[in-house]
C-alpha positions as CSV (number, residue, x, y, z in Angstrom):
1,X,-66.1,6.6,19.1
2,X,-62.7,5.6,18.8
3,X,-60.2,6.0,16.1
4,X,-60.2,2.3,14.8
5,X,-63.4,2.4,14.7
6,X,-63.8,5.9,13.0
7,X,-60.9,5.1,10.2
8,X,-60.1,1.2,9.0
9,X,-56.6,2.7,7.6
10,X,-53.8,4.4,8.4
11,X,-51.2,5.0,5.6
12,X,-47.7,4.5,6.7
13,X,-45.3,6.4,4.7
14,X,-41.5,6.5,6.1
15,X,-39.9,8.8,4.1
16,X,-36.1,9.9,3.4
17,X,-36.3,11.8,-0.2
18,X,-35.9,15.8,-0.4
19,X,-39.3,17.6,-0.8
20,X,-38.8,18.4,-4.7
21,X,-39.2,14.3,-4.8
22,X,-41.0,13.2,-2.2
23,X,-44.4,16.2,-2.7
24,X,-46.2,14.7,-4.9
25,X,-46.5,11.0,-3.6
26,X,-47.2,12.2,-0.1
27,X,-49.7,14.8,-1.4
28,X,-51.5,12.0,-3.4
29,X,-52.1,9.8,0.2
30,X,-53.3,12.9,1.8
31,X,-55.7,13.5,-0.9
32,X,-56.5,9.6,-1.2
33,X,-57.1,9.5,2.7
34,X,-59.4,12.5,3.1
35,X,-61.5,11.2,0.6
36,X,-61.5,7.4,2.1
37,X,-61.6,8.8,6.0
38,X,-58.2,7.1,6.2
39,X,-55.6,8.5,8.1
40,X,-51.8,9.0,7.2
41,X,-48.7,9.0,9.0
42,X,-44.9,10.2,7.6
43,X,-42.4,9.7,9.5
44,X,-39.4,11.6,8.0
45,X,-35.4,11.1,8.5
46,X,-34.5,13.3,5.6
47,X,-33.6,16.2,8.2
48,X,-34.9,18.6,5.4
49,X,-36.2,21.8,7.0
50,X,-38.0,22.6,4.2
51,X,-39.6,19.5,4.1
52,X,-40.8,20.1,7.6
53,X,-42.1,23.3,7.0
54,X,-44.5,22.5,3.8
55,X,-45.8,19.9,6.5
56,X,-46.6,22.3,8.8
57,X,-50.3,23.1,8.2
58,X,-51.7,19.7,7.8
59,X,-55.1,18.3,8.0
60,X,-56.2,16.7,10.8
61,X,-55.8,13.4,9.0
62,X,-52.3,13.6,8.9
63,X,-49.5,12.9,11.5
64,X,-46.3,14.6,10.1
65,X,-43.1,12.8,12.4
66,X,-39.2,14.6,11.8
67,X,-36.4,12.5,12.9
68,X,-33.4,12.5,11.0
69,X,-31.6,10.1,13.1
70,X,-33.9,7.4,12.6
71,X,-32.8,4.4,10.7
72,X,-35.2,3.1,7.5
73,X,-36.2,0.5,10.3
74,X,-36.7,2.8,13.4
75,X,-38.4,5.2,10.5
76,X,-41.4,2.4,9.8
77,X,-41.7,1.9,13.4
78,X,-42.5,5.2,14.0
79,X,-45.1,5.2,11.4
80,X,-46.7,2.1,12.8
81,X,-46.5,2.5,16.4
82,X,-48.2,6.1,15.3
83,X,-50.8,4.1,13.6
84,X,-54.1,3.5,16.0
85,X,-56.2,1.9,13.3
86,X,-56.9,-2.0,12.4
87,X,-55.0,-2.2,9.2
88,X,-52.3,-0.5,7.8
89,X,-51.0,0.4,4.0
90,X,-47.2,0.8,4.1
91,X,-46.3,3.1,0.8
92,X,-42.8,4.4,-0.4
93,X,-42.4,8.4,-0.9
94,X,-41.9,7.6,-4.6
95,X,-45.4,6.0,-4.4
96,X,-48.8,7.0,-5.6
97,X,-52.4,5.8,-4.0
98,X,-55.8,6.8,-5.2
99,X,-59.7,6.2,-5.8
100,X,-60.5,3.9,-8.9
101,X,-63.5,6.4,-10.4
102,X,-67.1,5.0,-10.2
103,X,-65.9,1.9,-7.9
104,X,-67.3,2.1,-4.4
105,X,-65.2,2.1,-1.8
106,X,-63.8,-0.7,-0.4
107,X,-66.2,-2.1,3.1
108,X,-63.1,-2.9,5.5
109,X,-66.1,-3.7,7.8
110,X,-66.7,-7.5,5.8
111,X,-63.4,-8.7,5.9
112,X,-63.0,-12.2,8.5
113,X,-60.3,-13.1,10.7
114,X,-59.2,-15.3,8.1
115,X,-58.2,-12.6,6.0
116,X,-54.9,-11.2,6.0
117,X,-54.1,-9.1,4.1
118,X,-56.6,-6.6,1.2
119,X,-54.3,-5.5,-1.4
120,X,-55.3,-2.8,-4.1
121,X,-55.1,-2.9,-7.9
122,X,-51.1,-2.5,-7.6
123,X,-50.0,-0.9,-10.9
124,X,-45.9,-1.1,-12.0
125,X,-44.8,1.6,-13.4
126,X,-41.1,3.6,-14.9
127,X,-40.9,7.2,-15.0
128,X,-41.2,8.3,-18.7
129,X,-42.6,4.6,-19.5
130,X,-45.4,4.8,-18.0
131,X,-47.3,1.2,-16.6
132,X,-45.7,-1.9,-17.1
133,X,-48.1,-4.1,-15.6
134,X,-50.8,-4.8,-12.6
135,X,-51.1,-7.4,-10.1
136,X,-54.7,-7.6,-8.4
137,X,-54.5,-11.5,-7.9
138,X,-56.0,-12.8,-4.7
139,X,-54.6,-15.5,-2.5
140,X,-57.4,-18.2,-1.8
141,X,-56.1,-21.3,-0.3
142,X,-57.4,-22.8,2.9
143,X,-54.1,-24.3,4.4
144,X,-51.4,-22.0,5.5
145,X,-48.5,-23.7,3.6
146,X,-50.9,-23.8,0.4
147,X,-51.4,-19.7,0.4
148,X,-47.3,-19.6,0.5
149,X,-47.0,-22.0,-2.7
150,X,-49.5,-19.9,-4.2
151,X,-47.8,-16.8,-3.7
152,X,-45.1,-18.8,-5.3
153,X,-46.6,-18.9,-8.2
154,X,-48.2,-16.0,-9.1
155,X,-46.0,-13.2,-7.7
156,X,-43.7,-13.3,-10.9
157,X,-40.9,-11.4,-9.5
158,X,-42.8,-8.3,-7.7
159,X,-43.4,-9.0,-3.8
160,X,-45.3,-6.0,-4.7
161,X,-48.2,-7.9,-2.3
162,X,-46.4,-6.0,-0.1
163,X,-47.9,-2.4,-0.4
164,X,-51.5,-4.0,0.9
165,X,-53.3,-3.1,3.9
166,X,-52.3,-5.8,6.2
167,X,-53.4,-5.7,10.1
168,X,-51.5,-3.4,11.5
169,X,-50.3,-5.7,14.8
170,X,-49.5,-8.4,12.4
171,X,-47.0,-6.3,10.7
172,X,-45.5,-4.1,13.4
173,X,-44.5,-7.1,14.8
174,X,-43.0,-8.7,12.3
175,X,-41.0,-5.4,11.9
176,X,-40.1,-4.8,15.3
177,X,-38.6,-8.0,15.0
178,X,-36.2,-6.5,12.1
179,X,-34.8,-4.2,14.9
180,X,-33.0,-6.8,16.3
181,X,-32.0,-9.1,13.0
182,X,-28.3,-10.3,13.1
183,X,-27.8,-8.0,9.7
184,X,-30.1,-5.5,7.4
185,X,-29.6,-6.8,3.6
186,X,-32.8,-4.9,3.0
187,X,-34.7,-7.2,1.7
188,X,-36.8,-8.6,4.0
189,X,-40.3,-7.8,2.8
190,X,-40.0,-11.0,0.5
191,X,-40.2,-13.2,4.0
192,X,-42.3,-10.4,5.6
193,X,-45.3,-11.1,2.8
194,X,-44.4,-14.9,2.6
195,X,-45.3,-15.4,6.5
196,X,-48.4,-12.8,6.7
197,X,-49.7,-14.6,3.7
198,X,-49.3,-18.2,5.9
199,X,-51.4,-16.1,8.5
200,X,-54.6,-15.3,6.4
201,X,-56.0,-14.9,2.9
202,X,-55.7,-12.4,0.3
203,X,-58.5,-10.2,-1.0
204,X,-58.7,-7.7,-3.4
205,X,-60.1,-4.2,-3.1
206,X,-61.1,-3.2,-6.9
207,X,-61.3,0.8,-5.4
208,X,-58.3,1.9,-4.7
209,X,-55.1,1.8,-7.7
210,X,-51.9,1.9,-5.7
211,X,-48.7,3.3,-8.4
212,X,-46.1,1.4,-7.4
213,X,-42.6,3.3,-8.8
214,X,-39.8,0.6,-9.9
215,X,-37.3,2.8,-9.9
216,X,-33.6,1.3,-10.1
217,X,-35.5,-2.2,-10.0
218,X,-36.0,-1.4,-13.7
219,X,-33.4,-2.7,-16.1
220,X,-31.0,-6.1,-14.8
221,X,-27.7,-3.5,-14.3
222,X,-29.8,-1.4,-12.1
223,X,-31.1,-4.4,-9.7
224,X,-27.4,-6.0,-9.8
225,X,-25.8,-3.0,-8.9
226,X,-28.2,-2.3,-6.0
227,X,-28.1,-5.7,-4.7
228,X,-24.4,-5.4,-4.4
229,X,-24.5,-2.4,-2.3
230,X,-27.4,-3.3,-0.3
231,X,-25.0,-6.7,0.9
232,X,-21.9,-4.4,0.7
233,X,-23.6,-2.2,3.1
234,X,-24.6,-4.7,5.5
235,X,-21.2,-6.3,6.1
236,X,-21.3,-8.9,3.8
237,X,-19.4,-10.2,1.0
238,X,-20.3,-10.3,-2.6
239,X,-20.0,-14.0,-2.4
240,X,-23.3,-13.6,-0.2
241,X,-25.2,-12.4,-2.9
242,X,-25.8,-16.1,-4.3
243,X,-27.4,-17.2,-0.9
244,X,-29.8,-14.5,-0.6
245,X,-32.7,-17.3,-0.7
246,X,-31.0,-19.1,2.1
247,X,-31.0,-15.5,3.8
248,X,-34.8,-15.3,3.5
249,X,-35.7,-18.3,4.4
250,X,-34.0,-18.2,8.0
251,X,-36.5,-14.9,8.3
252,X,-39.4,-16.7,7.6
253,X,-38.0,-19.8,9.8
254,X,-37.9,-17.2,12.8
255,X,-41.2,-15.4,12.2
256,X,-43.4,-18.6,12.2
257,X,-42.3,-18.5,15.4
258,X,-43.8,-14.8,16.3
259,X,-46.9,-14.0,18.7
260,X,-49.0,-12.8,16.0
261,X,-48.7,-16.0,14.5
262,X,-52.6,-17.4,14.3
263,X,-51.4,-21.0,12.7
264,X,-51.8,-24.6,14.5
265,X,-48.7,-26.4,15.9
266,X,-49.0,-28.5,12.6
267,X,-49.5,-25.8,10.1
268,X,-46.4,-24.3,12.0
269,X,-44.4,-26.9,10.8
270,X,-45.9,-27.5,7.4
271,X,-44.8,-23.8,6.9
272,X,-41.4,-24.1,8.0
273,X,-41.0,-26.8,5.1
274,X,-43.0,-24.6,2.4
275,X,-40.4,-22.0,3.3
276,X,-37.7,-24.6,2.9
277,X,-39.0,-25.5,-0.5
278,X,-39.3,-21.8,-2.0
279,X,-36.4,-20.4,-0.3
280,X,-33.7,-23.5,0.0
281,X,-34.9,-24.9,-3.6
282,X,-33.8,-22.3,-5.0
283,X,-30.5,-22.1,-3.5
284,X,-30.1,-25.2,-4.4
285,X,-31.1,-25.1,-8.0
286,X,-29.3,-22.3,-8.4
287,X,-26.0,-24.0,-6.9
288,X,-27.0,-27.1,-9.5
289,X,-27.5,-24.7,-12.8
290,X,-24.7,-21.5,-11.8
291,X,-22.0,-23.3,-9.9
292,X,-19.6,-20.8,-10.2
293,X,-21.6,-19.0,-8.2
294,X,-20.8,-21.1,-5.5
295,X,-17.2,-21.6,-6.1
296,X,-15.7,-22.3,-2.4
297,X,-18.9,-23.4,-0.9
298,X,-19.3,-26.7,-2.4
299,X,-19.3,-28.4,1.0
300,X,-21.6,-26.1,2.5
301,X,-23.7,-27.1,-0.3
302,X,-23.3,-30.9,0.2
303,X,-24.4,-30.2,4.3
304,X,-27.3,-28.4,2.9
305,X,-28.9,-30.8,0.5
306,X,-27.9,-33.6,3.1
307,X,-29.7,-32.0,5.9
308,X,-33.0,-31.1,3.7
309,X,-33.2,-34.9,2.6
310,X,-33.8,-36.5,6.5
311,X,-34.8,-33.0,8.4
312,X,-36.3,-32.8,12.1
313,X,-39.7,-32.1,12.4
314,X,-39.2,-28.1,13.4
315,X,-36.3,-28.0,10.8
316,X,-33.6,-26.7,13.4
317,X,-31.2,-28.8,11.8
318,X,-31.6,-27.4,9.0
319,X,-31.9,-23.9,10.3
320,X,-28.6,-24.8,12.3
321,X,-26.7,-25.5,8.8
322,X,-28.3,-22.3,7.3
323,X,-26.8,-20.2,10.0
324,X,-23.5,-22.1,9.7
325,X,-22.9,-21.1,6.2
326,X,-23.9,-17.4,7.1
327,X,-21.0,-17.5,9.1
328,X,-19.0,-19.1,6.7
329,X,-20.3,-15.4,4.5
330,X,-19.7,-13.3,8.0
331,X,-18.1,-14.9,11.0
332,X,-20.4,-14.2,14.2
333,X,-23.7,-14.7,12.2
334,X,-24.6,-18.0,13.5
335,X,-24.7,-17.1,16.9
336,X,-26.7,-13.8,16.2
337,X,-28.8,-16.4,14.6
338,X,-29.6,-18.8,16.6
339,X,-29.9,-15.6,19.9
340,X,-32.4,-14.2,17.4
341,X,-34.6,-16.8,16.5
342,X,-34.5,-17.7,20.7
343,X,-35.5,-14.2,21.9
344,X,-38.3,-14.7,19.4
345,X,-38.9,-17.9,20.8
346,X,-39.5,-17.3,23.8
347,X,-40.8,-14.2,23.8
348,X,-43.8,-16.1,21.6
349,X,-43.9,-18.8,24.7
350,X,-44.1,-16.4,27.0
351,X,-47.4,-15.3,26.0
């Protein structure tokens, strides 16, 4: 018997905080996964000796990984090119995962190809608040571009969707992919969940309560502040902060173009123009109702809403203009762009 077939989950846990922190997460999936006859991979860049050594006499169940050179993106990787199972739960180190008492474990064994995704009860919570509120909504519409739109409405500000058990090809590519993006603004999850959610449906598992810690995400200081530094990190300027929509949808343009992709020609393109509505709306609302935010890019405003009013069929007009005003924000960006989205391309044609 093989290992997919022995365990349905591997729990994929890169992690970078010192073990005073990081203990009692990881410690929870171990416990979670021995009782589920799940598996559970770390793969740590802390370069914490300490760390390493607590680690050293694990269960079988767990693969313990020590790299402190890796990046946060070379970190996951590890983690899932570790993983040997169908489906995958990615958790953070200031996470917590366990068994819902008296609810029978979740039967990975029932779910169809047209599922995409099972997500746990996901419970927000603050250290020294306590919960703040749970998400354990399902996504249930046929059509591709439909599940996106509902996502739209009922994520309300968490993309905490994210910390579900996904299929684990689906979202190693997707990530593998990130290796190569043009810049790392570290948020890439909200265009991660918006195009595995085009792939497949959205079920809930009522047996497993996944503890999801907001951390700096808290209070709107804490988010600002982070956001700043996240886009100060990757290069850009703080004027970039205000097209962070436009920024996410050119991810989710170029993953509907991936391999793992399961959607028709047509629902291809009906998801490149959901994407356009979530992500571009916004933009553009925003540039409509907080102008000054957009002080000095009026005109790469006006090329935006002209373009979105007559668009091609594939949108690459449209994704052409997108990548012109990221390098407007960074020069060099829209020909890492457009090199990006064609190595994706025809890597996906290839096959």
């Amino acid at each position: 018997m093989n290992s997919r077939q022995a365990s349905p989950v591997t729990i994929c846990i890169p992690s970078n905080r010192p073990l005073a922190l990081a203990k009692g997460p990881l410690e929870s999936a171990i416990r979670f996964a021995a009782e589920r006859n799940y598996r559970v991979v770390i793969s740590d860049n802390s370069g914490e000796g300490a760390k390493l050594a607590h680690f050293a006499d694990r269960p079988d169940h767990v693969t313990f990984l020590f790299d402190g050179e890796l990046s946060p993106t070379a970190n996951m990787l590890a983690c899932l090119d570790a993983a040997d199972t169908d489906f995958i739960l990615p958790m953070g180190d200031d996470d917590y995962v366990e068994a819902v008492d008296g609810v029978p474990a979740f039967d990975f064994s029932s779910v169809g190809p047209e599922v995409a995704a099972v997500r746990p009860l996901l419970e927000v919570f603050a250290v020294g608040e306590g919960v703040l509120r749970t998400h354990s909504f399902t996504i249930d519409a046929e059509g591709a571009a439909d599940r996106m739109y509902e996502y739209r409405q009922k994520v309300a500000g968490d993309n905490t969707l994210y910390y579900s058990c996904f299929r684990r090809d689906d979202f190693r590519e997707i990530v593998g992919m990130l290796d190569g993006h043009p810049i790392s603004t570290g948020d890439m999850d909200w265009a991660l969940v918006y195009s595995l959610v085009a792939n497949g449906k959205v079920v809930h598992d009522p047996s497993t309560r996944f503890r999801y810690d907001i951390g700096k995400w808290r209070w709107a200081e804490g988010i600002e502040a982070s956001i700043e530094a996240i886009y100060r990190t990757a290069g850009l300027p703080r004027e970039a902060i205000a097209f962070e929509h436009l920024f996410r949808f050119m991810d989710s343009y170029v993953f509907a173009f991936r391999r793992t992709s399961r959607l028709s020609d047509l629902e291809r393109i009906k998801t490149l123009y959901a994407g356009a509505v979530i992500f571009l709306g916004h933009t553009l609302h925003s540039a409509g109702t907080q102008p000054q935010k957009f002080i000095g890019f009026e005109r790469e405003i006006a090329m935006l809403r002209a373009v979105l009013k007559e668009p091609d069929d594939y949108l690459v007009d449209v994704f052409g203009v997108c990548a012109q005003i990221a390098d407007r924000l960074k020069p060099g960006l829209h020909d890492r762009y457009i090199r990006w989205f064609a190595a994706v391309r025809d890597l996906s044609d290839a096959e």
